[in-house]
N, C-alpha and C positions, 0 to 999 in steps of 0.2 A: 585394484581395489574398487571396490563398487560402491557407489553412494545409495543411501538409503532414501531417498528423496529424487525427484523426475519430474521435470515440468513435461506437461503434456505438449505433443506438439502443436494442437490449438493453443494451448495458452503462449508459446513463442511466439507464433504470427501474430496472436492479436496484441501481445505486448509491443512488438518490435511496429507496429500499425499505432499503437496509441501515443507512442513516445514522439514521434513524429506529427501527428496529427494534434497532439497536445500542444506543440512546441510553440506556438504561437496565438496560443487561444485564448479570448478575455475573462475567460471566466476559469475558477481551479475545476482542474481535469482526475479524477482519480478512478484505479480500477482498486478492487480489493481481491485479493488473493488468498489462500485457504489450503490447506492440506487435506486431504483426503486421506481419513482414518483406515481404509480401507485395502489401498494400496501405497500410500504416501507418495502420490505422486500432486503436486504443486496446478491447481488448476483457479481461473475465474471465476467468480461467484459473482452471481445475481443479486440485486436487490428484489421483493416483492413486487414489483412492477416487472420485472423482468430484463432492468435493463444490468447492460455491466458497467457504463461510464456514467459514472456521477459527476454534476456539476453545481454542486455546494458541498461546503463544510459539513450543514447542515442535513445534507441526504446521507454523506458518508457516516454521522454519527448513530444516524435515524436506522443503517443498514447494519451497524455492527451488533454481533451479538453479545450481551454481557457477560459471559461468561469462560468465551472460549478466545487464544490470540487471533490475530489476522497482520498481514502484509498487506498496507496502501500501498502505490505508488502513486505518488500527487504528484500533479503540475500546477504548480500556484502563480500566476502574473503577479509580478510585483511594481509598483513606481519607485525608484530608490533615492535620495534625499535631493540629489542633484537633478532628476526630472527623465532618466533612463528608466525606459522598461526591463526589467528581467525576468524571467522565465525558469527557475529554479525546478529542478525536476529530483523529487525525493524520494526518500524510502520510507514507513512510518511503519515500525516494529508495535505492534497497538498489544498491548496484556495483562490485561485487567487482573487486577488481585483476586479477584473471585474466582479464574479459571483452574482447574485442576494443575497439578505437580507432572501429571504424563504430559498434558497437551502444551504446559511451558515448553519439555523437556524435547517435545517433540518440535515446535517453531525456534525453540533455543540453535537447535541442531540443524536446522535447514536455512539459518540465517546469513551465512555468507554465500553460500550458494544463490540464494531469491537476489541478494544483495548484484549480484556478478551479471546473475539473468537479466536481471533490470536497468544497469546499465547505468547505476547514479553511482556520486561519489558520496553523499554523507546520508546516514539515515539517523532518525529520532525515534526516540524508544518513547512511547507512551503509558502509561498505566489507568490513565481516568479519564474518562468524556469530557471532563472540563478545563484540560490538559490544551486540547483543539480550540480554545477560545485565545492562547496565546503561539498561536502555528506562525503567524510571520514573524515573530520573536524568535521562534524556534528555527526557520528558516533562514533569517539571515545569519 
């Protein structure tokens, strides 16, 4: 059986290159991800600057479009109540109410897959930009 969904093989390297590179970094680390209506194969997206790693909350929300889902992968530094660093590496299912019935139906469908690609164990399902104002909530 064939799946309908394909990470490109750029997108493998550069994920298996962030998740590493992320792993210890002071600042949240996120790529966002995208399907391509085209071929549904699972590829990195750019912000308007051109870059693909964001390093705020606030660039990732800045980057997402309203309308249509997306897959974060964040890596957020956390300090936890006892004085340990940790470094929590997530998945953020992001899908805004406003996006069409196909393009849910089509990241609904490619979500355990992004999930396995990426290599976390929990992911958070988002709906609203102001959803990202309580992420270490959601993270821990």
């Amino acid at each position: 059986m064939s799946a309908l969904n394909t990470f490109s093989s750029e997108a493998v390297s550069k994920l298996k290159k962030f998740r590493f590179a992320s792993a210890r970094a002071t600042t949240p680390q996120a790529l966002i991800l995208e399907i391509s209506k085209a071929d549904f194969s699972i590829n990195i997206s750019q912000n308007e600057d051109g870059q693909e790693t964001l390093t705020s909350i606030e660039e990732v929300i800045d980057s997402l479009p309203a309308n249509s889902p997306r897959f974060i992968a964040l890596s957020y530094p956390l300090t936890l109540p006892d004085g340990r660093k940790s470094y929590p590496f997530v998945l953020i299912y992001y899908r805004p109410a406003t996006s069409t019935q196909d393009l849910k139906m089509l990241y609904a469908g490619a979500t355990e897959l992004v999930r396995n690609e990426v290599g976390v164990s929990k992911m958070i399902e988002i709906e609203d930009e102001e959803e990202f104002e309580d992420i270490e909530c959601l993270i821990v």
